[in-house]
mmCIF file of the N, C-alpha and C atoms, coordinates in Angstrom:
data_MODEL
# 
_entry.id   MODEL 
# 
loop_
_atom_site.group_PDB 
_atom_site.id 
_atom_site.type_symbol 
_atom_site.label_atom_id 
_atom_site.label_alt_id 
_atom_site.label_comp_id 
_atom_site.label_asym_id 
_atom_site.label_entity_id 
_atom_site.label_seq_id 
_atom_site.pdbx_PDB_ins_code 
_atom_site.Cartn_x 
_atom_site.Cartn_y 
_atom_site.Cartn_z 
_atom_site.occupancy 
_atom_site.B_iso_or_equiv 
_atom_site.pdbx_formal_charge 
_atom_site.auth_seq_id 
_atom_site.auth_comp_id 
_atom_site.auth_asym_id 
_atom_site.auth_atom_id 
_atom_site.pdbx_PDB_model_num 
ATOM 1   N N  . UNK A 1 1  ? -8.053  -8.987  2.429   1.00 0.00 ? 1  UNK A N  1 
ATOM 2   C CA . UNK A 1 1  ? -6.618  -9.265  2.385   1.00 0.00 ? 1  UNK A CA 1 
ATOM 3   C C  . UNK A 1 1  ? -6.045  -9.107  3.788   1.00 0.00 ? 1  UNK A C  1 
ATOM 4   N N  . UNK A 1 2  ? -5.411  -10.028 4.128   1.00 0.00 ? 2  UNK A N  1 
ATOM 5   C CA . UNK A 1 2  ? -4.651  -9.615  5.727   1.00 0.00 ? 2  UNK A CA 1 
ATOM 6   C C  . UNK A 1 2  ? -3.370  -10.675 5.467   1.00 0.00 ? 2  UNK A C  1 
ATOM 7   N N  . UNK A 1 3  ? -2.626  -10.532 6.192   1.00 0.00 ? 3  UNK A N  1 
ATOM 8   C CA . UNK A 1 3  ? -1.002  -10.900 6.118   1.00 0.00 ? 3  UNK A CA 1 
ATOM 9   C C  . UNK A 1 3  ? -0.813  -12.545 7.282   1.00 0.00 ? 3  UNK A C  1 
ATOM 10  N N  . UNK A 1 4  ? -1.967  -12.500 8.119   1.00 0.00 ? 4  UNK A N  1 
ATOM 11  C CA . UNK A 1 4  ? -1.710  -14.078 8.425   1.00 0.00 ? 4  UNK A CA 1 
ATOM 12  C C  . UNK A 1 4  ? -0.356  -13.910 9.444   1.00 0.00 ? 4  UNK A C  1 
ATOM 13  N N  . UNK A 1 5  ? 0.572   -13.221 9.277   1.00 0.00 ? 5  UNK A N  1 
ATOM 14  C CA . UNK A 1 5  ? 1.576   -13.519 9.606   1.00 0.00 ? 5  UNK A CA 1 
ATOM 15  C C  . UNK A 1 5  ? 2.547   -13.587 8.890   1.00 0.00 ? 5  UNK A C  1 
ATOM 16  N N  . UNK A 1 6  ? 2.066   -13.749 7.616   1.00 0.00 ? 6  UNK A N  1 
ATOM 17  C CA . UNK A 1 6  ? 2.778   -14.332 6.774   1.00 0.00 ? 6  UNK A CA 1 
ATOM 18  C C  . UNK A 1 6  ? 3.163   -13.327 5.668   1.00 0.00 ? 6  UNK A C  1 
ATOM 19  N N  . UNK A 1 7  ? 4.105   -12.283 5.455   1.00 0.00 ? 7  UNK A N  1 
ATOM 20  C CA . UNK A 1 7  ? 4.490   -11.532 4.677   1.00 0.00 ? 7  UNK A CA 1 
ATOM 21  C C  . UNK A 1 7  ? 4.428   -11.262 3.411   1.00 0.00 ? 7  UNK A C  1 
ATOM 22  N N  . UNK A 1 8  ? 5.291   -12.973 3.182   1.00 0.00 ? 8  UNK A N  1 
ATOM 23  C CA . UNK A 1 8  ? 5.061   -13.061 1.462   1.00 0.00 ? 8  UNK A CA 1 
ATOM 24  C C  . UNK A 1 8  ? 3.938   -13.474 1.162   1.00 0.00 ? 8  UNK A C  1 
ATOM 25  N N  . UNK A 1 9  ? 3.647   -14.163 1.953   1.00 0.00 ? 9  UNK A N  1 
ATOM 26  C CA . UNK A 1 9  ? 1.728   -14.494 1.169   1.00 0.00 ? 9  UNK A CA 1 
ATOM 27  C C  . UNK A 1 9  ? 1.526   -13.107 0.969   1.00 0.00 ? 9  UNK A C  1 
ATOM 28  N N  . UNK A 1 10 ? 1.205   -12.489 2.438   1.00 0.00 ? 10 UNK A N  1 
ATOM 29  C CA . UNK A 1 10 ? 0.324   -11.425 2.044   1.00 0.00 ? 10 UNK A CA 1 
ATOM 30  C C  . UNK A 1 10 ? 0.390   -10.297 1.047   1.00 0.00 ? 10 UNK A C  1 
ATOM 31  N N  . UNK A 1 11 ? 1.882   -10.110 0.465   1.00 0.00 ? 11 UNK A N  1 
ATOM 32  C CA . UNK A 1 11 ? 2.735   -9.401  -0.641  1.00 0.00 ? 11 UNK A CA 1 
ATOM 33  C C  . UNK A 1 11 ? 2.131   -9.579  -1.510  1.00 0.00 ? 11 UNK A C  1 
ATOM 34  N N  . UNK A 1 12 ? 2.053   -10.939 -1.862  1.00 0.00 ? 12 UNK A N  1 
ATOM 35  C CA . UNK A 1 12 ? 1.918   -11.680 -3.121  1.00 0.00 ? 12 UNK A CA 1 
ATOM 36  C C  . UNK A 1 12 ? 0.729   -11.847 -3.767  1.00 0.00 ? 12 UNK A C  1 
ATOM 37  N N  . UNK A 1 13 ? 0.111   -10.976 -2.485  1.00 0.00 ? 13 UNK A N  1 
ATOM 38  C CA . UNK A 1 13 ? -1.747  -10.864 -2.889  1.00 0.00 ? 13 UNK A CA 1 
ATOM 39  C C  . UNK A 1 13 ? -1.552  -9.539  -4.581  1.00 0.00 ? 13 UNK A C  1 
ATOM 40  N N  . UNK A 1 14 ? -0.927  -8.877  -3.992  1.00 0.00 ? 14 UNK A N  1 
ATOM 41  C CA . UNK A 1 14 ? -0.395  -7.654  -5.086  1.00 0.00 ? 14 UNK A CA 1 
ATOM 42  C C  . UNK A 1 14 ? -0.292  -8.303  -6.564  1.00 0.00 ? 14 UNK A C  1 
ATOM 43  N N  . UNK A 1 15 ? 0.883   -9.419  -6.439  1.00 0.00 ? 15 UNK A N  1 
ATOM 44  C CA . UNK A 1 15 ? 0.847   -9.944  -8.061  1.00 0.00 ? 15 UNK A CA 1 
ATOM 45  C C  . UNK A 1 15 ? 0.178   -9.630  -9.365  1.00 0.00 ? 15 UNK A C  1 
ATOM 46  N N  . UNK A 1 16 ? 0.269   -9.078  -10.301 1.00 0.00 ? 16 UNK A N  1 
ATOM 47  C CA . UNK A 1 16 ? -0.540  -8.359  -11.104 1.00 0.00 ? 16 UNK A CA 1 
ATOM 48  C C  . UNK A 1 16 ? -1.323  -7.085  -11.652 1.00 0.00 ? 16 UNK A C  1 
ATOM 49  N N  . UNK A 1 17 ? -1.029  -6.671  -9.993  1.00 0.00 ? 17 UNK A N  1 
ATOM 50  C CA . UNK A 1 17 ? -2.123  -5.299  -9.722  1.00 0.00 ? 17 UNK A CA 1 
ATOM 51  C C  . UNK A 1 17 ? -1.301  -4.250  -10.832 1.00 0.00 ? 17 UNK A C  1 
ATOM 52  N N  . UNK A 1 18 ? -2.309  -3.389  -11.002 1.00 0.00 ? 18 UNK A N  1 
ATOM 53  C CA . UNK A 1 18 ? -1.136  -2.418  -11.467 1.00 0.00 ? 18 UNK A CA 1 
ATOM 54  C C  . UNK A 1 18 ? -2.109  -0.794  -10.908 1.00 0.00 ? 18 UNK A C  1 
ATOM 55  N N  . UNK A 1 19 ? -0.828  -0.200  -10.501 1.00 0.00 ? 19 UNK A N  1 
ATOM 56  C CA . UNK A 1 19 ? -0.835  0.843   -9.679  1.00 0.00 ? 19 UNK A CA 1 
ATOM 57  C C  . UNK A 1 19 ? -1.393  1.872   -11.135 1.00 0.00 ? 19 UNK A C  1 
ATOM 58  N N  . UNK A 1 20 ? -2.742  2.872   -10.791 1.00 0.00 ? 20 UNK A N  1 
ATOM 59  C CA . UNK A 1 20 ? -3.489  3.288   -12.060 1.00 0.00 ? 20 UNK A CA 1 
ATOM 60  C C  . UNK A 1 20 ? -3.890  4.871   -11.278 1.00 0.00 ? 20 UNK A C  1 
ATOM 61  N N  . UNK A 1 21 ? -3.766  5.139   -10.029 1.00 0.00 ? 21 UNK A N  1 
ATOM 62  C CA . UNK A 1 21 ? -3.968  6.278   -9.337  1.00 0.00 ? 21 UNK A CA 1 
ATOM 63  C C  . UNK A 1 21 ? -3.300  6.449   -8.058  1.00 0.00 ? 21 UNK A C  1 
ATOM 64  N N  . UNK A 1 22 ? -2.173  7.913   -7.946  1.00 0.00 ? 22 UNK A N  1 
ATOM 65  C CA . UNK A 1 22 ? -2.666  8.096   -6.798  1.00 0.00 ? 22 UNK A CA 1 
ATOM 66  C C  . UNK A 1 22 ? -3.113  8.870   -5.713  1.00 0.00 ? 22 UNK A C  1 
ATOM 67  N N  . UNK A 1 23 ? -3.816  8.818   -4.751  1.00 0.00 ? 23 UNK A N  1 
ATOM 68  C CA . UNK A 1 23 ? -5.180  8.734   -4.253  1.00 0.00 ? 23 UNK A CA 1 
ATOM 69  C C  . UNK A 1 23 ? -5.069  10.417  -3.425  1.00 0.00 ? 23 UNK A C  1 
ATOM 70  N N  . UNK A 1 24 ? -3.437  10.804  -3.359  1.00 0.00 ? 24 UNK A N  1 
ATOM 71  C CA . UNK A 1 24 ? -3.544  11.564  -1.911  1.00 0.00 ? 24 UNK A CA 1 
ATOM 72  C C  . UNK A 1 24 ? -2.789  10.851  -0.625  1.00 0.00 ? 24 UNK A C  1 
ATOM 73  N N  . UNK A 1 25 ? -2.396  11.745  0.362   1.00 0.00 ? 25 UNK A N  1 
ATOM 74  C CA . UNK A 1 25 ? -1.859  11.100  1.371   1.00 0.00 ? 25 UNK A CA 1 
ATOM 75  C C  . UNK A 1 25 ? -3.487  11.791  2.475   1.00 0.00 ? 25 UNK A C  1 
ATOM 76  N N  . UNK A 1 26 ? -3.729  10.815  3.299   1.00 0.00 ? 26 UNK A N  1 
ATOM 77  C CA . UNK A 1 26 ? -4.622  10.878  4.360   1.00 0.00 ? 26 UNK A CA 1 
ATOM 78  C C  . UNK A 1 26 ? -3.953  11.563  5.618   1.00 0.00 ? 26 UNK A C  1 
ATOM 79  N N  . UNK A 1 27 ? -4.389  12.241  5.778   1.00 0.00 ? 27 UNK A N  1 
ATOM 80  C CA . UNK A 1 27 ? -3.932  12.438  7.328   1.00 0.00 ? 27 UNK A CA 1 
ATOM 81  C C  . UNK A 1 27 ? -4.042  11.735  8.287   1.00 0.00 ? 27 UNK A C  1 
ATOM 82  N N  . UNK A 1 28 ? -3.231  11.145  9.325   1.00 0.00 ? 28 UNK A N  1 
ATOM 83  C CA . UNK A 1 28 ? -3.255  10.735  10.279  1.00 0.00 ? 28 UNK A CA 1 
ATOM 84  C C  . UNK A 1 28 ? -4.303  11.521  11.578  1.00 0.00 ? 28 UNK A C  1 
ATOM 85  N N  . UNK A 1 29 ? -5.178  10.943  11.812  1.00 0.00 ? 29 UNK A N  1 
ATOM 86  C CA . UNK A 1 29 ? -6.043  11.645  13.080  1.00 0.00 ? 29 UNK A CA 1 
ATOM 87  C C  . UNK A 1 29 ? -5.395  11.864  14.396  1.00 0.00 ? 29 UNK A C  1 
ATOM 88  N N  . UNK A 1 30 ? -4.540  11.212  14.442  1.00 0.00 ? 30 UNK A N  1 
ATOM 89  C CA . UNK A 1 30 ? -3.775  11.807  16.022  1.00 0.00 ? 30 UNK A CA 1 
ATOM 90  C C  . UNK A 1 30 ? -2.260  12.672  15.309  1.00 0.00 ? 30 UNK A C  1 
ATOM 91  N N  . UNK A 1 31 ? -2.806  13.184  14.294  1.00 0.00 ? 31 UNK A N  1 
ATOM 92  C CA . UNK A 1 31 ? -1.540  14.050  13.906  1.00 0.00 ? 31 UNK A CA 1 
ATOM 93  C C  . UNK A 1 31 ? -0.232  13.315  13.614  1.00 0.00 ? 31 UNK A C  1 
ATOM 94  N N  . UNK A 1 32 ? 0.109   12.433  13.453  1.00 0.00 ? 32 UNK A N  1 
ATOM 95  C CA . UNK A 1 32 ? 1.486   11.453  12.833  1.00 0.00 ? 32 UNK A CA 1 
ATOM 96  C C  . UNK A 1 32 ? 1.173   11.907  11.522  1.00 0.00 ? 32 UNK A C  1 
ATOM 97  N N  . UNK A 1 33 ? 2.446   11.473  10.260  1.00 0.00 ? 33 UNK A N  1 
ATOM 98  C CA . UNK A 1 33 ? 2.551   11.801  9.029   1.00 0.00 ? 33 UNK A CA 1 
ATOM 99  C C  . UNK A 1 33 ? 1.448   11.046  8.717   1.00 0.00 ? 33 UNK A C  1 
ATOM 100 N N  . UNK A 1 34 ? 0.851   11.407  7.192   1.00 0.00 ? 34 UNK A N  1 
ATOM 101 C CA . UNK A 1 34 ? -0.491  11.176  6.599   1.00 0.00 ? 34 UNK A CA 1 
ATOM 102 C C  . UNK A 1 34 ? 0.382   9.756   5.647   1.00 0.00 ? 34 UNK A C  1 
ATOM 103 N N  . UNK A 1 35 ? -0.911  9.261   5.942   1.00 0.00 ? 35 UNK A N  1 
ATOM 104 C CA . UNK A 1 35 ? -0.889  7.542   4.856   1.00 0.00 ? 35 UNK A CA 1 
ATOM 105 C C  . UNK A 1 35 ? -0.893  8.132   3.419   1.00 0.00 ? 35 UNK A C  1 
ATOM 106 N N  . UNK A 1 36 ? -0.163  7.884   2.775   1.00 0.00 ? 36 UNK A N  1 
ATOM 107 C CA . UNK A 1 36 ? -0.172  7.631   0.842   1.00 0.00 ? 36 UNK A CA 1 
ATOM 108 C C  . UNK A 1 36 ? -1.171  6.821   0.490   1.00 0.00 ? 36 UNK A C  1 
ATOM 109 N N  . UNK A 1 37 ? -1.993  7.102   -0.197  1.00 0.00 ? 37 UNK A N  1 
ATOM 110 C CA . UNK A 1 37 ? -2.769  6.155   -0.869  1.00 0.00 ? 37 UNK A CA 1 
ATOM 111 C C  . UNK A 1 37 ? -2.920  6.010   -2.454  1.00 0.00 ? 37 UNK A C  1 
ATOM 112 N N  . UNK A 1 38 ? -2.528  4.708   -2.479  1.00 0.00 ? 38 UNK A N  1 
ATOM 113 C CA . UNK A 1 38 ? -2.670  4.313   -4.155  1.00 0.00 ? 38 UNK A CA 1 
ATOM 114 C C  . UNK A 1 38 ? -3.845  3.070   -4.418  1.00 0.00 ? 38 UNK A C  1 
ATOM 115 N N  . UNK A 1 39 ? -4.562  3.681   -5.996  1.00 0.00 ? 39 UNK A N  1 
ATOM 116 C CA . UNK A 1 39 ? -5.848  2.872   -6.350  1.00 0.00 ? 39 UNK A CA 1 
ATOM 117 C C  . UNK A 1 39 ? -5.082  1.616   -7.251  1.00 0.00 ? 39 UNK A C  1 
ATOM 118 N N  . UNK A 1 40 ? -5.007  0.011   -6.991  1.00 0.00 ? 40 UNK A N  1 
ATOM 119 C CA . UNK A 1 40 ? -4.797  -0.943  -7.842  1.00 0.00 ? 40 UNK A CA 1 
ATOM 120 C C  . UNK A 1 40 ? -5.413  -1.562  -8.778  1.00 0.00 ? 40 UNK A C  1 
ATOM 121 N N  . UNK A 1 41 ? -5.552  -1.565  -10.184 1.00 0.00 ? 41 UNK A N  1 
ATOM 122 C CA . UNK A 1 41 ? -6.390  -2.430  -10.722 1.00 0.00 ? 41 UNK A CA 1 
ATOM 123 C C  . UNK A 1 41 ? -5.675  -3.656  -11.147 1.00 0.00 ? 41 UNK A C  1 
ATOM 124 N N  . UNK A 1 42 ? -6.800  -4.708  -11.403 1.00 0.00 ? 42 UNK A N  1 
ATOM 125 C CA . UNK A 1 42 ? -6.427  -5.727  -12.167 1.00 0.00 ? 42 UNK A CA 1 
ATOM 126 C C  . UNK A 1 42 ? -7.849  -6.730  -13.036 1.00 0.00 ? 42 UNK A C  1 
ATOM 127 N N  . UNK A 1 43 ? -7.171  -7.231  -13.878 1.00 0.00 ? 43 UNK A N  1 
ATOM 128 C CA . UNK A 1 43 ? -8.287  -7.455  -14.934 1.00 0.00 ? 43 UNK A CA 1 
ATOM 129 C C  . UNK A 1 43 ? -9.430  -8.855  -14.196 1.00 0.00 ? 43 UNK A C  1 
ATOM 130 N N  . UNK A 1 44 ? -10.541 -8.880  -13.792 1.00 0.00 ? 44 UNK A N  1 
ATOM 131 C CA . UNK A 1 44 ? -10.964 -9.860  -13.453 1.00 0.00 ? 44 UNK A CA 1 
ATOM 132 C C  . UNK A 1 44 ? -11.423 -9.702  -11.662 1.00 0.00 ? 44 UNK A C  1 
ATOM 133 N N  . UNK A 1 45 ? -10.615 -8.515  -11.175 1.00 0.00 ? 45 UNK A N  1 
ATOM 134 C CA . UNK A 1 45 ? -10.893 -8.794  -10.017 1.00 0.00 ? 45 UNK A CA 1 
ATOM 135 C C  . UNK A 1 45 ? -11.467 -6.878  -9.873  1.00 0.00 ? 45 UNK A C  1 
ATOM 136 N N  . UNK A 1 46 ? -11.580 -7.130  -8.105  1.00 0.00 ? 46 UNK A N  1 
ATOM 137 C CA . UNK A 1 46 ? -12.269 -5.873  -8.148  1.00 0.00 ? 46 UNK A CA 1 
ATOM 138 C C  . UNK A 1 46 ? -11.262 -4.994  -7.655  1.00 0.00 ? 46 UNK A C  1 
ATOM 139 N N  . UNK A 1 47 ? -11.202 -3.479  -7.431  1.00 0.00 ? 47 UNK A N  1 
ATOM 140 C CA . UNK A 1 47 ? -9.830  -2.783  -7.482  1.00 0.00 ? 47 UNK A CA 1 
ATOM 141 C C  . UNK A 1 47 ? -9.509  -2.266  -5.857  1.00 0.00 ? 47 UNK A C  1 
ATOM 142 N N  . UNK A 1 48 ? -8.420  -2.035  -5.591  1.00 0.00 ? 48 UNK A N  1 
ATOM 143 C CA . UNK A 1 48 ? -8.088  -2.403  -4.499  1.00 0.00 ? 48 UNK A CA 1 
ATOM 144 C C  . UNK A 1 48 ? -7.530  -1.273  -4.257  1.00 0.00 ? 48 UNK A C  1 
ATOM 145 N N  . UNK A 1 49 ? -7.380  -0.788  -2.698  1.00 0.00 ? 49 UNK A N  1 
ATOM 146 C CA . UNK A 1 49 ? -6.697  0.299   -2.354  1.00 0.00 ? 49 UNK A CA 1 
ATOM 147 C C  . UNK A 1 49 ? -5.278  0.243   -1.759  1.00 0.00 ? 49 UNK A C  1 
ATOM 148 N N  . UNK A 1 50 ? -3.941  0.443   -1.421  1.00 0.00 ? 50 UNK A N  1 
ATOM 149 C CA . UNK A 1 50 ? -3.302  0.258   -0.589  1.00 0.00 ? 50 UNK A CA 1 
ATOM 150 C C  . UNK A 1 50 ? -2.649  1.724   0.182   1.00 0.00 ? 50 UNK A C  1 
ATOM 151 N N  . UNK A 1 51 ? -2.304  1.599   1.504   1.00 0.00 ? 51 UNK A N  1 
ATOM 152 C CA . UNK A 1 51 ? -1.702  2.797   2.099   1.00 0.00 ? 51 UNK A CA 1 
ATOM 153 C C  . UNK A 1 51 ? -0.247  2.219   2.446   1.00 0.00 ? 51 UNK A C  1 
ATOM 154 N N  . UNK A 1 52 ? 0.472   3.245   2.778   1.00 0.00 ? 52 UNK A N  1 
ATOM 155 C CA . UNK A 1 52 ? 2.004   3.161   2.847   1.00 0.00 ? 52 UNK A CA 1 
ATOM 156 C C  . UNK A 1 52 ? 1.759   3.316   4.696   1.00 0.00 ? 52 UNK A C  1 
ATOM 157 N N  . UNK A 1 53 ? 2.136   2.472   5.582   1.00 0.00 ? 53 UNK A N  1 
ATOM 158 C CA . UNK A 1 53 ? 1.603   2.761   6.881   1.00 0.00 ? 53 UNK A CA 1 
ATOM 159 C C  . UNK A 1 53 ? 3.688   2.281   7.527   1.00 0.00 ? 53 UNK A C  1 
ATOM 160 N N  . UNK A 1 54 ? 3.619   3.330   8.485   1.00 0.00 ? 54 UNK A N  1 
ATOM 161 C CA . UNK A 1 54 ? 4.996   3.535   9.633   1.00 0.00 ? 54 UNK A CA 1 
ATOM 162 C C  . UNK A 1 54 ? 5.218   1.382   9.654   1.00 0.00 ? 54 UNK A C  1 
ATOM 163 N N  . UNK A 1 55 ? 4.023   0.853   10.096  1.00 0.00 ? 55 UNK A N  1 
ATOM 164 C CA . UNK A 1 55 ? 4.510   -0.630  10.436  1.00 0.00 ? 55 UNK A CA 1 
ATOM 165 C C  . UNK A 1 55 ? 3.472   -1.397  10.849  1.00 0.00 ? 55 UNK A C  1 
ATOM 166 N N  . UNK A 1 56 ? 2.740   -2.393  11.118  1.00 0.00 ? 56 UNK A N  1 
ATOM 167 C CA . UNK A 1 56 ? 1.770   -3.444  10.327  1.00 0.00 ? 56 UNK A CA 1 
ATOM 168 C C  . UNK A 1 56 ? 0.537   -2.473  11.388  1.00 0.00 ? 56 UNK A C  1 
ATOM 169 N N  . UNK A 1 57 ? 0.672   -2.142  12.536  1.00 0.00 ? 57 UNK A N  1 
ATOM 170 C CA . UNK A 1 57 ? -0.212  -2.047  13.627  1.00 0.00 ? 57 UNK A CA 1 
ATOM 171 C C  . UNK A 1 57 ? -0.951  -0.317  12.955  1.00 0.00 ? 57 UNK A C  1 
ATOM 172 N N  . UNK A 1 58 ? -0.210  0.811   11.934  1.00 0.00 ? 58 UNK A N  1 
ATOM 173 C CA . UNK A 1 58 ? -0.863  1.242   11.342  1.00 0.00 ? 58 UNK A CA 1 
ATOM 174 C C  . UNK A 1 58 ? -0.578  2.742   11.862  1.00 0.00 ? 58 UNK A C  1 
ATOM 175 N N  . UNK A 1 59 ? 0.499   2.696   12.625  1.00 0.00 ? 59 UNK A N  1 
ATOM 176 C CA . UNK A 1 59 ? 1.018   4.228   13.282  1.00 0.00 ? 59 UNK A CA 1 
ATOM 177 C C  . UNK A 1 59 ? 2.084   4.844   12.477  1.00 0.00 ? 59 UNK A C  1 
ATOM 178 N N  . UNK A 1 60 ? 1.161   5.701   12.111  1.00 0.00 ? 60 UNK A N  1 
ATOM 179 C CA . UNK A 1 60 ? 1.716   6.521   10.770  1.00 0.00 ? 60 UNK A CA 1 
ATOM 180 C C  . UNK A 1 60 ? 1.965   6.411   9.863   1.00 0.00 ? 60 UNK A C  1 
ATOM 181 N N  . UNK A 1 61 ? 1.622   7.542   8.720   1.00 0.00 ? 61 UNK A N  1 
ATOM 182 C CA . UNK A 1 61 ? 2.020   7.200   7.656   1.00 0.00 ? 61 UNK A CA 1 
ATOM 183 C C  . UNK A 1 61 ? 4.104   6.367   7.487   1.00 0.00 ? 61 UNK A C  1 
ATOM 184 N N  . UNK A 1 62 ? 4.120   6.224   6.458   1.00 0.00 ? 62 UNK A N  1 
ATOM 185 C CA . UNK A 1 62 ? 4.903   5.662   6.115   1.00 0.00 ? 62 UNK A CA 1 
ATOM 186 C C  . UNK A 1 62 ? 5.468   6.448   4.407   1.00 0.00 ? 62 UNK A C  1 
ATOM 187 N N  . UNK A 1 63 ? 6.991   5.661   4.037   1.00 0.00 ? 63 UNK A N  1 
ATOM 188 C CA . UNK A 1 63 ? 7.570   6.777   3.125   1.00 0.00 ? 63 UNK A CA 1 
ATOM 189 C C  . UNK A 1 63 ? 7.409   5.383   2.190   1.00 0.00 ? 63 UNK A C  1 
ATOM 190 N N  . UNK A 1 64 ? 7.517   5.436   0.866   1.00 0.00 ? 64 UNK A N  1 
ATOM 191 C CA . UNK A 1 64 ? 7.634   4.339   -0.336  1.00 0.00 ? 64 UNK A CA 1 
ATOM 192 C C  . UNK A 1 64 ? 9.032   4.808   -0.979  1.00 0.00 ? 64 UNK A C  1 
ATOM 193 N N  . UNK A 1 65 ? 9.547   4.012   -0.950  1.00 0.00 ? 65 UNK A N  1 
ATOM 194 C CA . UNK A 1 65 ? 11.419  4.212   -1.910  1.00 0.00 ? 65 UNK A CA 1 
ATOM 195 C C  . UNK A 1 65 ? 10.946  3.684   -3.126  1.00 0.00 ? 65 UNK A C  1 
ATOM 196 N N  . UNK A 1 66 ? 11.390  4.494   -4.165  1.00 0.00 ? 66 UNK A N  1 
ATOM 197 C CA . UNK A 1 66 ? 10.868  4.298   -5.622  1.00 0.00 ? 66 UNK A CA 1 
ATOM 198 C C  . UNK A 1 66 ? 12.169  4.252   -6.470  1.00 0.00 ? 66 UNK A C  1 
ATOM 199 N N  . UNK A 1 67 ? 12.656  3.291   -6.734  1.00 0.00 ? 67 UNK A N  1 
ATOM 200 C CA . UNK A 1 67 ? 14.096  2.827   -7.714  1.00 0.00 ? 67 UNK A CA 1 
ATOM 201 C C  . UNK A 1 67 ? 14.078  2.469   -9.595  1.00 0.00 ? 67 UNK A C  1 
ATOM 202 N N  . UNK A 1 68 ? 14.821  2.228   -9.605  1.00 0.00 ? 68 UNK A N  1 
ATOM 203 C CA . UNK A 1 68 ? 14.924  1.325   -10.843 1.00 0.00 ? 68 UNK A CA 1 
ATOM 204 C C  . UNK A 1 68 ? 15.334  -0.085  -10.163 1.00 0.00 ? 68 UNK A C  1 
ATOM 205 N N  . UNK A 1 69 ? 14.304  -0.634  -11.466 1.00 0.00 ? 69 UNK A N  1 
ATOM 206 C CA . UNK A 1 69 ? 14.081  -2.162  -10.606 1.00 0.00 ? 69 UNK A CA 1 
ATOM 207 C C  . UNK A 1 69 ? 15.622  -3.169  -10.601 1.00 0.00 ? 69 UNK A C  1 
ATOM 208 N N  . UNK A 1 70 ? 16.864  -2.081  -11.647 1.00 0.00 ? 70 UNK A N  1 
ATOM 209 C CA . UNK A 1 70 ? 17.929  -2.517  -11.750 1.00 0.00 ? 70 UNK A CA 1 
ATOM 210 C C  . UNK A 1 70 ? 19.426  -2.085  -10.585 1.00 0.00 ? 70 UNK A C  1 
ATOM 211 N N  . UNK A 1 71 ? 18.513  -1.476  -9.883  1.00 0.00 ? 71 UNK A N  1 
ATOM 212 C CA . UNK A 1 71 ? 19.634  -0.934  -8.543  1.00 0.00 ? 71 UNK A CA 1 
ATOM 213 C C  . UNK A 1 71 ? 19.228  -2.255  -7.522  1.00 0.00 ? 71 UNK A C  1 
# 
């Protein structure tokens, strides 16, 4: 999976997944906040990991805002 450039493609790779674990936050090796990690499954394919990262290049963890999908 990689983003191309292209955001929503690469978003849209997600479609379906459904979030089934999660994993722990990783620590960052040069000491920045630790990556979140969540396990994705989906029926047919094989299961996938994702981290919550500061911004695409991968410096630092990063925070996830968790809503109701009606706000």
């Amino acid at each position: 999976m990689s983003n191309n450039g292209n955001f929503d493609t690469y978003y849209k790779q997600l479609d379906g997944f459904t979030i089934v674990k999660y994993m722990g936050a990783v620590e960052d090796e040069y000491g920045g906040d630790p990556f979140p990690q969540f396990l994705l499954c989906k029926e047919g394919h094989e299961d996938i990991m994702i981290e919550v990262s500061r911004d695409p290049e991968g410096n630092e963890g990063g925070f996830l805002f968790i809503s109701d999908a009606n706000d």
